[in-house]
mmCIF file of the N, C-alpha and C atoms, coordinates in Angstrom:
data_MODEL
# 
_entry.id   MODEL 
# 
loop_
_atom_site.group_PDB 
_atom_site.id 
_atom_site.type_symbol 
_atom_site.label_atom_id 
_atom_site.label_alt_id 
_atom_site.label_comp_id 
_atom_site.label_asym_id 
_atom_site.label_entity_id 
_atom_site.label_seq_id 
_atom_site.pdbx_PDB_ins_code 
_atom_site.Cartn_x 
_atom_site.Cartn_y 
_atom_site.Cartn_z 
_atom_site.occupancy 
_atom_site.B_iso_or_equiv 
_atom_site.pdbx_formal_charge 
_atom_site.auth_seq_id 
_atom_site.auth_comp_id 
_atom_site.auth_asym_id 
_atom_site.auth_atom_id 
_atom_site.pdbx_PDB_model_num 
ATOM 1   N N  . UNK A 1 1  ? 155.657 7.543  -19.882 1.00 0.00 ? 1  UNK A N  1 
ATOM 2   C CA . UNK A 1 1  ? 155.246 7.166  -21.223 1.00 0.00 ? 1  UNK A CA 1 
ATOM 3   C C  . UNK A 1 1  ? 154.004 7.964  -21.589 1.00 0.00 ? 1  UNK A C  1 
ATOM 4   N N  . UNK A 1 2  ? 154.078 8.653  -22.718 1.00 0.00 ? 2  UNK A N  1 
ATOM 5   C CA . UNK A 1 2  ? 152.882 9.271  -23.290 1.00 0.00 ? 2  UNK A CA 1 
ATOM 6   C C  . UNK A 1 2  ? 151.414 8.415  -23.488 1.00 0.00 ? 2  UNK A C  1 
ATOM 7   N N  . UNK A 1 3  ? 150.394 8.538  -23.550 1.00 0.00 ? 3  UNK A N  1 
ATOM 8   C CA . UNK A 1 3  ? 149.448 7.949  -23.808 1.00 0.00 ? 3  UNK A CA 1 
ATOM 9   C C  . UNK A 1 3  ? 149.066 7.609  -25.005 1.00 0.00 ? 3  UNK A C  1 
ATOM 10  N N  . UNK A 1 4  ? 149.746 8.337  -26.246 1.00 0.00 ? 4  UNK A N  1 
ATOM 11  C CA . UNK A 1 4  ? 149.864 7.533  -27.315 1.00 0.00 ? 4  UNK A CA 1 
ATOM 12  C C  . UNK A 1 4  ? 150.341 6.681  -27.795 1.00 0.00 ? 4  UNK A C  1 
ATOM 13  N N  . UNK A 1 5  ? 151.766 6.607  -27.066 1.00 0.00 ? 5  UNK A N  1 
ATOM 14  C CA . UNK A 1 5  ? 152.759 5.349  -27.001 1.00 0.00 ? 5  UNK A CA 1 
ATOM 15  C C  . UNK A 1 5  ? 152.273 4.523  -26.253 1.00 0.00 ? 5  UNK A C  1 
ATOM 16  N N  . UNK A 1 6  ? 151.247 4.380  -25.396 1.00 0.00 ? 6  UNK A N  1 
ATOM 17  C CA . UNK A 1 6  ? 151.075 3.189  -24.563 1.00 0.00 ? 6  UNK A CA 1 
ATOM 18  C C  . UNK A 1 6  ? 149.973 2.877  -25.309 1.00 0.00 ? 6  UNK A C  1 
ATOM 19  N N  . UNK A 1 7  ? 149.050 2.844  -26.166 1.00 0.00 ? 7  UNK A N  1 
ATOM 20  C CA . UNK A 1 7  ? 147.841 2.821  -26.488 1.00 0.00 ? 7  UNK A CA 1 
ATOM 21  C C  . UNK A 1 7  ? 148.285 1.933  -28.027 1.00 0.00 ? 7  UNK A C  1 
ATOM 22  N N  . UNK A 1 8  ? 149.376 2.595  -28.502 1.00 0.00 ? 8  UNK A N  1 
ATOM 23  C CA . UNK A 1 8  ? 150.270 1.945  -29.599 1.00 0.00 ? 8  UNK A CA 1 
ATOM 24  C C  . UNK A 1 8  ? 150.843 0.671  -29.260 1.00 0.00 ? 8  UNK A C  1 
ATOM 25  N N  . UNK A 1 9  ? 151.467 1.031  -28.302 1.00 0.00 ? 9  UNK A N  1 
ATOM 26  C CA . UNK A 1 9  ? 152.210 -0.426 -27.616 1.00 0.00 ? 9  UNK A CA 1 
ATOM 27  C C  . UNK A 1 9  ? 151.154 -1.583 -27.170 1.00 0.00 ? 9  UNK A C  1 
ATOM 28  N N  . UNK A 1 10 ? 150.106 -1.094 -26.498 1.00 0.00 ? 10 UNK A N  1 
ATOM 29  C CA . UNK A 1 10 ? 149.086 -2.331 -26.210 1.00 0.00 ? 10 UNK A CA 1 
ATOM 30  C C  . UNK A 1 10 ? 148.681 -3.192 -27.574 1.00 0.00 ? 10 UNK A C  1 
ATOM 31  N N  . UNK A 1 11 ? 148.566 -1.994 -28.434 1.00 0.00 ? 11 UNK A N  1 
ATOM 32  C CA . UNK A 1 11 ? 147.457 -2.238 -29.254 1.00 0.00 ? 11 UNK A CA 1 
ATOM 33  C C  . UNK A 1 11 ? 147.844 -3.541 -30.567 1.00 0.00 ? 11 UNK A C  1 
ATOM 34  N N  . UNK A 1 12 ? 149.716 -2.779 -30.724 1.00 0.00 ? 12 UNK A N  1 
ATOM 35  C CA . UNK A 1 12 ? 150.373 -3.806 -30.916 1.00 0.00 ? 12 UNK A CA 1 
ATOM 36  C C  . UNK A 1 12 ? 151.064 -5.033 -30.602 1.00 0.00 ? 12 UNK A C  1 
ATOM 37  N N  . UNK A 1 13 ? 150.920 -5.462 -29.026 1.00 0.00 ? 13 UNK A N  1 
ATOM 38  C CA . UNK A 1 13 ? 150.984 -6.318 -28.530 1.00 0.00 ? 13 UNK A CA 1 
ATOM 39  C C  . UNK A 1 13 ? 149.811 -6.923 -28.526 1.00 0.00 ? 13 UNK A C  1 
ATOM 40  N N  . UNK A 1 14 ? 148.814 -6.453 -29.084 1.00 0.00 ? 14 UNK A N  1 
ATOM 41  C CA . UNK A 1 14 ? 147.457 -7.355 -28.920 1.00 0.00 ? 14 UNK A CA 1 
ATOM 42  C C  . UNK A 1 14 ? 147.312 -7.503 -30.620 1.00 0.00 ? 14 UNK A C  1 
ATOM 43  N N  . UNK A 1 15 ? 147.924 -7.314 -31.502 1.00 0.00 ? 15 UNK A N  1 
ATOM 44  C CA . UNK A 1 15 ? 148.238 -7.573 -33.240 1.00 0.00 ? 15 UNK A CA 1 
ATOM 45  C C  . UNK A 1 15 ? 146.773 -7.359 -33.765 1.00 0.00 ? 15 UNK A C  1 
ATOM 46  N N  . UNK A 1 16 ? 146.415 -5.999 -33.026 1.00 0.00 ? 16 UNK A N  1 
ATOM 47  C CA . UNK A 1 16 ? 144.871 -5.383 -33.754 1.00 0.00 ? 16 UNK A CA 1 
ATOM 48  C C  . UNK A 1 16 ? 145.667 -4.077 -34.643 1.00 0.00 ? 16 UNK A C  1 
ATOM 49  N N  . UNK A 1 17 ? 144.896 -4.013 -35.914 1.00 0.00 ? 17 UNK A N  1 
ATOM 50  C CA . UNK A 1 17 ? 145.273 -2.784 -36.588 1.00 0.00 ? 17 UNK A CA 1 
ATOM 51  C C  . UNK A 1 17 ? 144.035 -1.606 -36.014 1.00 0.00 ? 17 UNK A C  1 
ATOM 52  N N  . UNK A 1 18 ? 144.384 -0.389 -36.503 1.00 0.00 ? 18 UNK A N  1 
ATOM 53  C CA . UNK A 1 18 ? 143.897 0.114  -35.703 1.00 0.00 ? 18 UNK A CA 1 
ATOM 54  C C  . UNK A 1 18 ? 141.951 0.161  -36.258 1.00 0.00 ? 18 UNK A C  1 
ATOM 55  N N  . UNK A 1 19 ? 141.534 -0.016 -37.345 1.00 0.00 ? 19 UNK A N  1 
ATOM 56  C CA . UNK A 1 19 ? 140.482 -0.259 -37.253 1.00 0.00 ? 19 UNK A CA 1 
ATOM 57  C C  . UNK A 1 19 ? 139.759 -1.322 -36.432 1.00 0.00 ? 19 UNK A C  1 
ATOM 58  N N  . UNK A 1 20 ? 140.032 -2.384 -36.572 1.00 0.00 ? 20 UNK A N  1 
ATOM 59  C CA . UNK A 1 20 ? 139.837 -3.314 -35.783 1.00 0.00 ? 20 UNK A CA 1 
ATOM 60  C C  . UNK A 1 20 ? 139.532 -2.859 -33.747 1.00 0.00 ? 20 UNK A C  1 
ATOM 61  N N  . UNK A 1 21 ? 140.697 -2.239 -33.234 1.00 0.00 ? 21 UNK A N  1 
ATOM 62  C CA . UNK A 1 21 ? 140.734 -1.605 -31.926 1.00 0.00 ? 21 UNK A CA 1 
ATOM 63  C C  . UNK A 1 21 ? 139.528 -0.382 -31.719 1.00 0.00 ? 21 UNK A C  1 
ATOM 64  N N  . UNK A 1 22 ? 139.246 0.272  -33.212 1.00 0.00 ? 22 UNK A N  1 
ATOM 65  C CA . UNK A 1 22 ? 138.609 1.056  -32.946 1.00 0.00 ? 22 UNK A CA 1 
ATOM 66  C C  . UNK A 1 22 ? 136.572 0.771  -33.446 1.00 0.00 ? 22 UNK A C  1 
ATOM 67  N N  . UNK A 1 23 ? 136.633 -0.815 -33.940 1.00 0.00 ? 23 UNK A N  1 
ATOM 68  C CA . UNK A 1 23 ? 135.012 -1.304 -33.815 1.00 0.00 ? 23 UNK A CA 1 
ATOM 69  C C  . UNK A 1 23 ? 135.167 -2.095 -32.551 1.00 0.00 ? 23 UNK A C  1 
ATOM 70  N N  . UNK A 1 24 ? 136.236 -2.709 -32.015 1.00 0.00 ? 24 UNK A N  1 
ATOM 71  C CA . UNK A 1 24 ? 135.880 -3.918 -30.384 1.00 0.00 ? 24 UNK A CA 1 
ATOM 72  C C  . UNK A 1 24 ? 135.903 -2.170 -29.628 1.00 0.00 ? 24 UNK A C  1 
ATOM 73  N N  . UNK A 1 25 ? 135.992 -1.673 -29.476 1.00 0.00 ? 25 UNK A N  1 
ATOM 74  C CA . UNK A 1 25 ? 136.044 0.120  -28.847 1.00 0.00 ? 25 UNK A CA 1 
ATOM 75  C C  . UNK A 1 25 ? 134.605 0.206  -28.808 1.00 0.00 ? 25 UNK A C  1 
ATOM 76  N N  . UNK A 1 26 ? 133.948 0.619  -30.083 1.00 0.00 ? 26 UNK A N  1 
ATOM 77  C CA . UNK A 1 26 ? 132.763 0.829  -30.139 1.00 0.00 ? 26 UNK A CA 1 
ATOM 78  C C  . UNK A 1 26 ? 133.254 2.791  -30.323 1.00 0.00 ? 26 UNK A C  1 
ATOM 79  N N  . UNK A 1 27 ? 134.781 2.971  -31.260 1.00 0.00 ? 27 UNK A N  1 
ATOM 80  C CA . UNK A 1 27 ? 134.546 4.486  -31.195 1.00 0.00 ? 27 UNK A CA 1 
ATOM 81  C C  . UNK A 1 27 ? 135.370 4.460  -32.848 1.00 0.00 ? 27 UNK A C  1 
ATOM 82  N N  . UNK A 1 28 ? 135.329 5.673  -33.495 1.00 0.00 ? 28 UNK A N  1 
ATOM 83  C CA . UNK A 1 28 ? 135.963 5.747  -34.980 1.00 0.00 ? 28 UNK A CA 1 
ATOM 84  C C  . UNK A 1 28 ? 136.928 5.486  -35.031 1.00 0.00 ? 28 UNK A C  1 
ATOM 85  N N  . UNK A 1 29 ? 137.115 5.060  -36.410 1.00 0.00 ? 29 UNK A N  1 
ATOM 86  C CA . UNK A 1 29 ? 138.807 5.177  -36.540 1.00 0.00 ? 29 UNK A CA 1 
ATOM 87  C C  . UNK A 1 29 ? 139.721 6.695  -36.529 1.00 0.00 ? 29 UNK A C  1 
ATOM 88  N N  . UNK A 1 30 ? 138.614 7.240  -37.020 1.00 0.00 ? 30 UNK A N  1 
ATOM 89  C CA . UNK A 1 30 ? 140.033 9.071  -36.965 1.00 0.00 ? 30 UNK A CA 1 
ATOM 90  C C  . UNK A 1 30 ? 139.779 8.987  -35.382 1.00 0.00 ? 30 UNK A C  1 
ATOM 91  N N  . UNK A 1 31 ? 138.843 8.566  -34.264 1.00 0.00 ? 31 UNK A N  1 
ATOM 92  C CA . UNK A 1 31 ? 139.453 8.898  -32.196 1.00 0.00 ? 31 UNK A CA 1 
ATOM 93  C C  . UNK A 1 31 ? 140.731 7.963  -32.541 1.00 0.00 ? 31 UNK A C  1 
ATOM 94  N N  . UNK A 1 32 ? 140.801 6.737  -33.219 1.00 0.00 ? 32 UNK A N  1 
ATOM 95  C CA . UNK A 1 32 ? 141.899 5.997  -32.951 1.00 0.00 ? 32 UNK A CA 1 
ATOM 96  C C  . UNK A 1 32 ? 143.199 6.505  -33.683 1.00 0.00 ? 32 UNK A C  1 
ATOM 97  N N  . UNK A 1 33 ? 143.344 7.369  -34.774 1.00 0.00 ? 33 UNK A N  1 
ATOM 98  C CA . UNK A 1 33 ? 144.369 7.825  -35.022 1.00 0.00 ? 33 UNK A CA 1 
ATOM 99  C C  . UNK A 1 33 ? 145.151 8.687  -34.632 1.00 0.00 ? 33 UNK A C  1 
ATOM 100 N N  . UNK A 1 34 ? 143.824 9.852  -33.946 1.00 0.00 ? 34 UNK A N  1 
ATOM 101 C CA . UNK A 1 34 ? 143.940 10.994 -33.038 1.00 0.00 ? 34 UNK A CA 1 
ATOM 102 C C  . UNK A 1 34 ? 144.930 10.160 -31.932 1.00 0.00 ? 34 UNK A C  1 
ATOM 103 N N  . UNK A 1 35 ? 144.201 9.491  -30.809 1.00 0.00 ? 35 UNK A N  1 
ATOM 104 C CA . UNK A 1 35 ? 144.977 8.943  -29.889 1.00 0.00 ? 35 UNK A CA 1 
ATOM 105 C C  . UNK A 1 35 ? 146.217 8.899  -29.854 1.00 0.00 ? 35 UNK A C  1 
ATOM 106 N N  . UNK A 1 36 ? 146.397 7.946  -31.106 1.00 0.00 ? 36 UNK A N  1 
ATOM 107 C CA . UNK A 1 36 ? 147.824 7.437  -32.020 1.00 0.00 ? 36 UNK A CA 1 
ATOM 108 C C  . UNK A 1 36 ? 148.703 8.506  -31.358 1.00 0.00 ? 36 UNK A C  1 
ATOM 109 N N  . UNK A 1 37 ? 148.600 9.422  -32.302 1.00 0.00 ? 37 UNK A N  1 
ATOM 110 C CA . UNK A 1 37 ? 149.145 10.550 -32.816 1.00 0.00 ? 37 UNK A CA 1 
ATOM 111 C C  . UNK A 1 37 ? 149.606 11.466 -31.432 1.00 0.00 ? 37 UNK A C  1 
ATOM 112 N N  . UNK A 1 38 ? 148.569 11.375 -30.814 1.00 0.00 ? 38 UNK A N  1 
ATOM 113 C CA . UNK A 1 38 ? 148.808 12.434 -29.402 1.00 0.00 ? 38 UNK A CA 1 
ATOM 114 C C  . UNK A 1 38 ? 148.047 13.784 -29.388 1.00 0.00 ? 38 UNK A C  1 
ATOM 115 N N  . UNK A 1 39 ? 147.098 13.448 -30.261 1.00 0.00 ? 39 UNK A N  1 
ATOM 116 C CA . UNK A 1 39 ? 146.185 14.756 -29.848 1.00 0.00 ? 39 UNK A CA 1 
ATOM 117 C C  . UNK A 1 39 ? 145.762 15.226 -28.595 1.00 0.00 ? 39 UNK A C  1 
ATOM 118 N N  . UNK A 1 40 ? 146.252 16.642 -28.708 1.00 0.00 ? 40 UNK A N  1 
ATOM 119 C CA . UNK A 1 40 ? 146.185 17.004 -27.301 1.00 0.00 ? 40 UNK A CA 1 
ATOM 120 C C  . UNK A 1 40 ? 144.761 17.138 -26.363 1.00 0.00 ? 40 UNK A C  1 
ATOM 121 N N  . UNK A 1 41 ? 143.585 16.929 -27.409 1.00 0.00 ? 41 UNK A N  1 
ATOM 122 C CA . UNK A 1 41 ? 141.825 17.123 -26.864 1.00 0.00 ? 41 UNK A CA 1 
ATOM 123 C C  . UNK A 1 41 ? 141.449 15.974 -27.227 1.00 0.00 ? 41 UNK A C  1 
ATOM 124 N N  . UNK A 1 42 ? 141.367 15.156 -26.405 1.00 0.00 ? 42 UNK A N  1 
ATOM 125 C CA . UNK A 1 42 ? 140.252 13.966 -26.183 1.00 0.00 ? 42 UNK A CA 1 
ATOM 126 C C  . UNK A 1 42 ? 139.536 13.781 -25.180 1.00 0.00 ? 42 UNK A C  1 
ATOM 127 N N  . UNK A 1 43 ? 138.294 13.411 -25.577 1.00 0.00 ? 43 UNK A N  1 
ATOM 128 C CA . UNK A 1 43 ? 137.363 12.737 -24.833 1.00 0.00 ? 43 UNK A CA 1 
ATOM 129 C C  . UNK A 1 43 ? 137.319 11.902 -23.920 1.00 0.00 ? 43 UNK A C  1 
ATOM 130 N N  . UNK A 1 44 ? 137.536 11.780 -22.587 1.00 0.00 ? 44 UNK A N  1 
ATOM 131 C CA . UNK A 1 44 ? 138.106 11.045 -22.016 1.00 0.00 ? 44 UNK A CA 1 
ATOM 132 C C  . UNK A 1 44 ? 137.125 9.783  -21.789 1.00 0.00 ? 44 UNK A C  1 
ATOM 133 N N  . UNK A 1 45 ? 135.701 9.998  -22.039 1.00 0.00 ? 45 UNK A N  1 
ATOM 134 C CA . UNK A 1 45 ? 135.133 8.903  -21.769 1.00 0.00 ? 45 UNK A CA 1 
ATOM 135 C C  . UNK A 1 45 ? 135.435 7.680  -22.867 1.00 0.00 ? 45 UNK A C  1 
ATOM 136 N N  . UNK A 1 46 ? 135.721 8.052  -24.591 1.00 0.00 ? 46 UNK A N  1 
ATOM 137 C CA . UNK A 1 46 ? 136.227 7.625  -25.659 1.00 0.00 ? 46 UNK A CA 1 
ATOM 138 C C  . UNK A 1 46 ? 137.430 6.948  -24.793 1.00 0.00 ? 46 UNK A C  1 
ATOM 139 N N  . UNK A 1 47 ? 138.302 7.582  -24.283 1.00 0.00 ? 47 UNK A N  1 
ATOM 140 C CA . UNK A 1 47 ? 140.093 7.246  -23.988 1.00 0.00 ? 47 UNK A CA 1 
ATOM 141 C C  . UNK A 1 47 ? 139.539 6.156  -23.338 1.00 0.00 ? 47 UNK A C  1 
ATOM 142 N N  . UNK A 1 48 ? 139.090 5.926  -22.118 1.00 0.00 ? 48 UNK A N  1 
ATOM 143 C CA . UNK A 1 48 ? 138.265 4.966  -21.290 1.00 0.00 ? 48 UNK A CA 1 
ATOM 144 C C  . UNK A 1 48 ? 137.699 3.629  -22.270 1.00 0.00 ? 48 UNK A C  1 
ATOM 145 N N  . UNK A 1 49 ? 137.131 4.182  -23.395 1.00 0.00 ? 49 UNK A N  1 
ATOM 146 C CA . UNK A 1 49 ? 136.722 2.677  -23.961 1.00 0.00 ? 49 UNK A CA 1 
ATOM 147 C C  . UNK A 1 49 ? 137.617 2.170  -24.922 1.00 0.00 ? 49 UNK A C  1 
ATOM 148 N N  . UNK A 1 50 ? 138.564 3.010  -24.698 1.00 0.00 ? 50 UNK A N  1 
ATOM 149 C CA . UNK A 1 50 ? 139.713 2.177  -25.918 1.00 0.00 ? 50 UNK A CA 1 
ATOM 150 C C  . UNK A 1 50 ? 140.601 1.315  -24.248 1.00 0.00 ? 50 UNK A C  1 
ATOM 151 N N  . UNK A 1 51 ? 141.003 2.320  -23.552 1.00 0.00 ? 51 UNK A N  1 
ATOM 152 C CA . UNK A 1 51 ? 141.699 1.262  -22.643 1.00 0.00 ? 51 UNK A CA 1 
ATOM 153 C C  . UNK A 1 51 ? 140.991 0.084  -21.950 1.00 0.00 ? 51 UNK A C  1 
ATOM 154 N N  . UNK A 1 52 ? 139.927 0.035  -21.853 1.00 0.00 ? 52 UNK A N  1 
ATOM 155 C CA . UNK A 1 52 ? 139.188 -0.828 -20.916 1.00 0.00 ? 52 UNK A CA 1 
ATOM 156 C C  . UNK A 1 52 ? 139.650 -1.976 -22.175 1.00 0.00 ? 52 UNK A C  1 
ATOM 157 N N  . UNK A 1 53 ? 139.978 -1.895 -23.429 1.00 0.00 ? 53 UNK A N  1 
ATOM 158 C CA . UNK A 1 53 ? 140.460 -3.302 -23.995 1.00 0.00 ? 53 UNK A CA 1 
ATOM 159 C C  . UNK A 1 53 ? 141.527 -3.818 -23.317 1.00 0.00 ? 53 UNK A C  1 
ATOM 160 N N  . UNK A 1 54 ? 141.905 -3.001 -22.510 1.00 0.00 ? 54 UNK A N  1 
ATOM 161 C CA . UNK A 1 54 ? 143.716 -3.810 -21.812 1.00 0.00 ? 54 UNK A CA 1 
ATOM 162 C C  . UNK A 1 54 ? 143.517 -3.980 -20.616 1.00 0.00 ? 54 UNK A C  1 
ATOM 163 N N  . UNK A 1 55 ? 142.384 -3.313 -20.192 1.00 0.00 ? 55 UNK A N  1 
ATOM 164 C CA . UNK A 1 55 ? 142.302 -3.497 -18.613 1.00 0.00 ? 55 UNK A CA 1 
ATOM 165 C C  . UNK A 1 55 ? 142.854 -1.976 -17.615 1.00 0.00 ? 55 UNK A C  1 
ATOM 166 N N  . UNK A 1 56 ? 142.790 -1.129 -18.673 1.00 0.00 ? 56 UNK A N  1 
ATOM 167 C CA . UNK A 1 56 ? 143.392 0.296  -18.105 1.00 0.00 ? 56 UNK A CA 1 
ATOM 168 C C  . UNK A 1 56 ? 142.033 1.204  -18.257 1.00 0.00 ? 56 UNK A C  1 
ATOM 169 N N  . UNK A 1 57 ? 142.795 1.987  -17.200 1.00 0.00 ? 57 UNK A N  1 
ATOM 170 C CA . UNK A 1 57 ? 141.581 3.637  -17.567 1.00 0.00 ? 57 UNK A CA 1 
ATOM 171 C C  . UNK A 1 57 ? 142.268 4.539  -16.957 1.00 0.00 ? 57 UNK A C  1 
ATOM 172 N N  . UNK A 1 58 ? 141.799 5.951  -17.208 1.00 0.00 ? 58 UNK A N  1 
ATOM 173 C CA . UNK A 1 58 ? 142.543 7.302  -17.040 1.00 0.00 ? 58 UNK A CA 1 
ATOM 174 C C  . UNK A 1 58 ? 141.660 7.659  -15.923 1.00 0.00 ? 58 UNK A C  1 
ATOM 175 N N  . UNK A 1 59 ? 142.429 8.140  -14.960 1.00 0.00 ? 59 UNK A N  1 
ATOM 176 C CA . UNK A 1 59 ? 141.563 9.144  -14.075 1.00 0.00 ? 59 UNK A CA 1 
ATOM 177 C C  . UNK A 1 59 ? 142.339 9.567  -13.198 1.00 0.00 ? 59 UNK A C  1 
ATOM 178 N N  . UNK A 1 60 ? 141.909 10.629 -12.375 1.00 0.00 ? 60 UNK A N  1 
ATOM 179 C CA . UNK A 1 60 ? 142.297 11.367 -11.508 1.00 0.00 ? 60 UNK A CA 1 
ATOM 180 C C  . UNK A 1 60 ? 143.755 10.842 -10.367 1.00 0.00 ? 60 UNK A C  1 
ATOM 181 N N  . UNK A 1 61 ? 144.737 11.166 -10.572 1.00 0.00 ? 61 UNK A N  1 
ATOM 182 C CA . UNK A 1 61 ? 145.904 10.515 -9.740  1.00 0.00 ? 61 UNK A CA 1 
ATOM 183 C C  . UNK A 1 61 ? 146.398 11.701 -8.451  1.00 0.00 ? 61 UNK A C  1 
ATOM 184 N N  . UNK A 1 62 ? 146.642 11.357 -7.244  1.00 0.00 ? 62 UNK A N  1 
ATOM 185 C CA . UNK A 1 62 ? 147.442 13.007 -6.495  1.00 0.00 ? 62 UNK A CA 1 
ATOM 186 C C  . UNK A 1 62 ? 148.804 12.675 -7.065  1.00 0.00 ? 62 UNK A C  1 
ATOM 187 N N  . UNK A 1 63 ? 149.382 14.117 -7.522  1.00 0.00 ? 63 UNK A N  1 
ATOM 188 C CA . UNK A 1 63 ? 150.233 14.312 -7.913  1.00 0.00 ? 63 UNK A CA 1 
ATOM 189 C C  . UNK A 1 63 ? 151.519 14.801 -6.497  1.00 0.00 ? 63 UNK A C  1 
ATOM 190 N N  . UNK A 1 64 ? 152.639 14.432 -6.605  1.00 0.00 ? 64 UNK A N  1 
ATOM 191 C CA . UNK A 1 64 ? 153.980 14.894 -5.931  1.00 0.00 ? 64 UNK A CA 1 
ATOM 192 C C  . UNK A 1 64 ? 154.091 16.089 -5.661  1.00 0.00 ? 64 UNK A C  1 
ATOM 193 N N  . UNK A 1 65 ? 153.296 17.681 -4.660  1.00 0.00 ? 65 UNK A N  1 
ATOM 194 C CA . UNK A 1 65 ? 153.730 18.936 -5.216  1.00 0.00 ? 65 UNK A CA 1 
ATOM 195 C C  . UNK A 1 65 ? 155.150 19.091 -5.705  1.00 0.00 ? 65 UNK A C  1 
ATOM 196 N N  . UNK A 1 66 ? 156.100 18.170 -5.571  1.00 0.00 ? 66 UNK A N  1 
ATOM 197 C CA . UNK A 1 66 ? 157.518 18.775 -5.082  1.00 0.00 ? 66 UNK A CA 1 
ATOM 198 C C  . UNK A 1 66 ? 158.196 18.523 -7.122  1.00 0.00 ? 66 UNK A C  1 
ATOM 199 N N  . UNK A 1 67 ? 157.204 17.805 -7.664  1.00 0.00 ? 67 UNK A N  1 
ATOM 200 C CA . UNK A 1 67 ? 157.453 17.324 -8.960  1.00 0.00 ? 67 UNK A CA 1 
ATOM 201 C C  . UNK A 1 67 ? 157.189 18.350 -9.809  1.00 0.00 ? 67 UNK A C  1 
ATOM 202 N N  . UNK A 1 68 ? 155.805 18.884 -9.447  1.00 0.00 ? 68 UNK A N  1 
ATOM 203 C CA . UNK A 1 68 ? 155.245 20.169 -9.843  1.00 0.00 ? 68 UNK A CA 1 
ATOM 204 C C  . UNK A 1 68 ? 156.322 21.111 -10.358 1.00 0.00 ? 68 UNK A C  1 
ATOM 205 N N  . UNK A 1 69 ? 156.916 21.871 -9.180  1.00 0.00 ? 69 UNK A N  1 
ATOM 206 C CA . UNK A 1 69 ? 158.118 23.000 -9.188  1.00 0.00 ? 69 UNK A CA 1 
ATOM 207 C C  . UNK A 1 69 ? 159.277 22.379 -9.934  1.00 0.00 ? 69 UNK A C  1 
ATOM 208 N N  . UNK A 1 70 ? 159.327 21.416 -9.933  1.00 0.00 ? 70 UNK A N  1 
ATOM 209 C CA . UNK A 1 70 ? 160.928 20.665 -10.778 1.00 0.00 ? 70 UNK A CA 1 
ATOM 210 C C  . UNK A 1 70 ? 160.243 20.671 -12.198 1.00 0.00 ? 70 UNK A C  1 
ATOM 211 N N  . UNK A 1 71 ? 158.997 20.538 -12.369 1.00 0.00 ? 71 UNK A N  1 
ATOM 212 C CA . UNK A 1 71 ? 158.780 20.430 -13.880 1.00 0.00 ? 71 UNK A CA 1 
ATOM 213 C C  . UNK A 1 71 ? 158.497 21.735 -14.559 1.00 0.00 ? 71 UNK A C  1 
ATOM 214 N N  . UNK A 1 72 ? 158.175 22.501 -13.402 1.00 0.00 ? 72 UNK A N  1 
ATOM 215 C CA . UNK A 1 72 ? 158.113 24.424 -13.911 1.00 0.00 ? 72 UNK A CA 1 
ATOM 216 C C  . UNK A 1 72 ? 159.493 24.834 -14.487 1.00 0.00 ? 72 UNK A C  1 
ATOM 217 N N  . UNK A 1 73 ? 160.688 24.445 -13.864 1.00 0.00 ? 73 UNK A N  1 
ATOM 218 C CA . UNK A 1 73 ? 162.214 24.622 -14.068 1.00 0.00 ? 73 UNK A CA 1 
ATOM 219 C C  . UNK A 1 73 ? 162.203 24.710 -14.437 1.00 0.00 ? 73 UNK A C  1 
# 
């Protein structure tokens, strides 16, 4: 799942519009549309205070090498 779709999906399971998500945030509404949307440059410390409303955060995962080469295909 993309991170805009999950950020959408929380956000609407929690029945905040997106201004609202983006003052309990403490970040603008255009980071929250950006997000939305799937802009490819964000701030990750911003991304961090929008998820910490759900109980999520982004960071560093080890990746599968073997997933790597299947996704070069």
């Amino acid at each position: 799942m993309k991170l805009s779709d999950f950020v959408k999906e929380k956000r609407n399971a929690a029945r905040l519009t997106q201004p609202e998500i983006a003052e309990k945030a403490g970040v603008g509404l255009r980071f929250i549309r950006d997000l939305e949307q799937g802009k490819e440059t964000m701030r990750l410390d911003k991304v961090n205070q929008v998820l910490q409303l759900f109980g999520y955060q982004v960071g560093a995962i080890p990746m599968d090498r073997n997933q790597l080469t299947d996704e070069k295909s």
